[in-house]
C-alpha positions as CSV (number, residue, x, y, z in Angstrom):
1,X,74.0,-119.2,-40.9
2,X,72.5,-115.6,-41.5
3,X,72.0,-113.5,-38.7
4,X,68.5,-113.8,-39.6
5,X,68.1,-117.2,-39.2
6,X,70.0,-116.5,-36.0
7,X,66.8,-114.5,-34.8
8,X,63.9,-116.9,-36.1
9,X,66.3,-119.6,-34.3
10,X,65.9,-117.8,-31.2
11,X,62.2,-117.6,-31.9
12,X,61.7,-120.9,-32.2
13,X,64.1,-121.9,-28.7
14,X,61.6,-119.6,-27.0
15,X,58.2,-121.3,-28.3
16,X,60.2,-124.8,-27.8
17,X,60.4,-123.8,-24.0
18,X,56.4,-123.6,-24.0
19,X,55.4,-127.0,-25.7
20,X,52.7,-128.8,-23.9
21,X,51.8,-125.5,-21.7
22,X,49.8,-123.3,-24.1
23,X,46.6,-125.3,-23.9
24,X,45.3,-125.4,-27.4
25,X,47.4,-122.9,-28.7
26,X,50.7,-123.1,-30.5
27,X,53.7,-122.5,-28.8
28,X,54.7,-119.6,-30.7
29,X,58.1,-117.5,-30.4
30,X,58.5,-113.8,-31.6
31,X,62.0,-111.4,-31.5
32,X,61.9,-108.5,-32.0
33,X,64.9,-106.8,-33.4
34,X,66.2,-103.2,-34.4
35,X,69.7,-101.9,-35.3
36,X,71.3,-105.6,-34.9
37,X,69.9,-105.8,-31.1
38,X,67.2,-108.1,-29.8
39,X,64.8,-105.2,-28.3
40,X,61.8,-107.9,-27.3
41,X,61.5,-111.5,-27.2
42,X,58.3,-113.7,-25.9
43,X,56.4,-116.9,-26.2
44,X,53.0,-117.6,-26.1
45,X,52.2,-117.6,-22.7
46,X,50.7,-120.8,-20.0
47,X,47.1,-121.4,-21.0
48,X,47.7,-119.9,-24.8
49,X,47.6,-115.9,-23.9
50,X,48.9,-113.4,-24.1
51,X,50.1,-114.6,-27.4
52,X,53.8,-114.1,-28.1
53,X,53.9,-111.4,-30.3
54,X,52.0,-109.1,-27.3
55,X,55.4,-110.4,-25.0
56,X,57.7,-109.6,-27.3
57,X,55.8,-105.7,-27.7
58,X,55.4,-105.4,-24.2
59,X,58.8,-106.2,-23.5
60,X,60.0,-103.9,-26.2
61,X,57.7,-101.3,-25.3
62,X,57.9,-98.0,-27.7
63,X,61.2,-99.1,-29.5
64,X,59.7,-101.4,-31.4
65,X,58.4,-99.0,-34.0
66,X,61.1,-99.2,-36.7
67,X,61.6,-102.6,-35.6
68,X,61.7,-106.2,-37.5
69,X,59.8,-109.3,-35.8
70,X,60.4,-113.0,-36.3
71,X,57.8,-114.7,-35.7
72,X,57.7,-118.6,-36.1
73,X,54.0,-118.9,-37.1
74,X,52.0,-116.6,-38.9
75,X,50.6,-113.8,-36.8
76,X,46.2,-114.0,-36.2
77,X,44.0,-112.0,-37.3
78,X,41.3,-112.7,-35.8
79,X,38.9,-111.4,-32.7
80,X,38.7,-113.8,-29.6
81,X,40.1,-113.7,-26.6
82,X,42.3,-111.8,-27.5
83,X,43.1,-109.1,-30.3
84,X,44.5,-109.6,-33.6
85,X,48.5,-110.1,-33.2
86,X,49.2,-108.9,-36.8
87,X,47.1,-105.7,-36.0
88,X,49.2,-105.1,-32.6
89,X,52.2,-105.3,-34.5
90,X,51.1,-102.5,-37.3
91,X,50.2,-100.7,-34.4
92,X,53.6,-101.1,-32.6
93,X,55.2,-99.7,-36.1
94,X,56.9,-103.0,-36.6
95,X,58.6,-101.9,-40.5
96,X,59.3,-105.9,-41.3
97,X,57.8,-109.5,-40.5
98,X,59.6,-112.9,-40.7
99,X,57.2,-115.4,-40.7
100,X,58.7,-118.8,-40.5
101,X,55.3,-120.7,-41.8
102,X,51.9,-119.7,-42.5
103,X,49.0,-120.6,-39.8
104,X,46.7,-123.5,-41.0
105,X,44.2,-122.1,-38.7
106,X,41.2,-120.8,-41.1
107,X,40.7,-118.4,-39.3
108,X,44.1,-117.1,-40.0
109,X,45.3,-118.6,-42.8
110,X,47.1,-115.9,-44.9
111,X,45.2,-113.3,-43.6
112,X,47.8,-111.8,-41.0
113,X,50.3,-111.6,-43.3
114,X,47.8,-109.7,-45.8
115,X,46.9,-107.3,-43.5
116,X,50.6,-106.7,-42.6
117,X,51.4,-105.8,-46.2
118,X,48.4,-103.9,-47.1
119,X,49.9,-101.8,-43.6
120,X,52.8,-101.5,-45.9
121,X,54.9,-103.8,-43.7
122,X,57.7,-105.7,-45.6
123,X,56.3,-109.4,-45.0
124,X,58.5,-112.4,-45.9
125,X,57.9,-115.9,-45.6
126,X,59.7,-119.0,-45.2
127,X,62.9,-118.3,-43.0
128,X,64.1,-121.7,-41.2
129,X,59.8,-123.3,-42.3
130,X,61.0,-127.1,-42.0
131,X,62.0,-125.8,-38.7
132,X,59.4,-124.3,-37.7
133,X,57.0,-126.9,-39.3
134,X,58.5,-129.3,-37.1
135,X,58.2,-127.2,-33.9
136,X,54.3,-126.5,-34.6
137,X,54.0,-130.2,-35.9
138,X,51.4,-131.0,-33.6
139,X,49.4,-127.7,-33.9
140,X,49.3,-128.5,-37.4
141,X,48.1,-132.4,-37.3
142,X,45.3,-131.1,-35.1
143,X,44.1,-127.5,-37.4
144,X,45.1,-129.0,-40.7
């Protein structure tokens, strides 16, 4: 196992924790990571918000810039409740993006990870997706 399946591992033990308690929302887990360390971790949050990438920022606070996130479902893009995840991480100077599997959502659907690369973030997709597909198996049934 690669350390960075390590990390999106992690992820997804931390958005496990929150099945059934994110109302319609996924149970989504982020890490953040810089120079080998875990720096922020979080799940999306009872009720569905704060989403998990916010946790993991907050938690990091200003180390993330220069940091990598793993992130077990595609970061949203999208104004509602809240603000766009993929925009808070270009704005916390995140450098890199793990994104285990892309968001069904419409509304989100490849569109995060666009707007991460066009920020000139280094976006890969894929790392531990049956995994993660599993994980967000339910989420998917109901958006797909």
């Amino acid at each position: 196992m690669t350390q960075k399946e390590t990390y999106m591992l992690r992820a997804l033990e931390l958005g496990a924790a929150q099945n059934g308690r994110t109302a319609e929302n996924p149970a989504v887990g982020c890490v953040l990571v810089k120079n080998g360390e875990i720096i922020g971790q979080g799940a999306t949050a009872d009720g569905g918000r704060p989403h998990a990438e916010t946790i993991a920022l907050m938690s990091a606070g200003a180390d993330a810039r220069g940091a990598t996130a793993y992130v077990t479902l595609e970061p949203c893009s999208h104004y509602g409740q809240t603000g766009p995840c993929a925009n808070a991480l270009i704005e916390a100077g995140i450098v890199a993006c793990y994104i285990a599997v892309i968001d069904p959502d419409p509304r989100v659907h490849w569109r995060g990870a666009a707007i991460m690369q066009e920020a000139g973030i280094d976006v890969q997709i894929g790392l531990c997706a049956e995994e993660a597909f599993n994980a967000h198996a339910n989420f998917f049934a109901r958006v797909s």
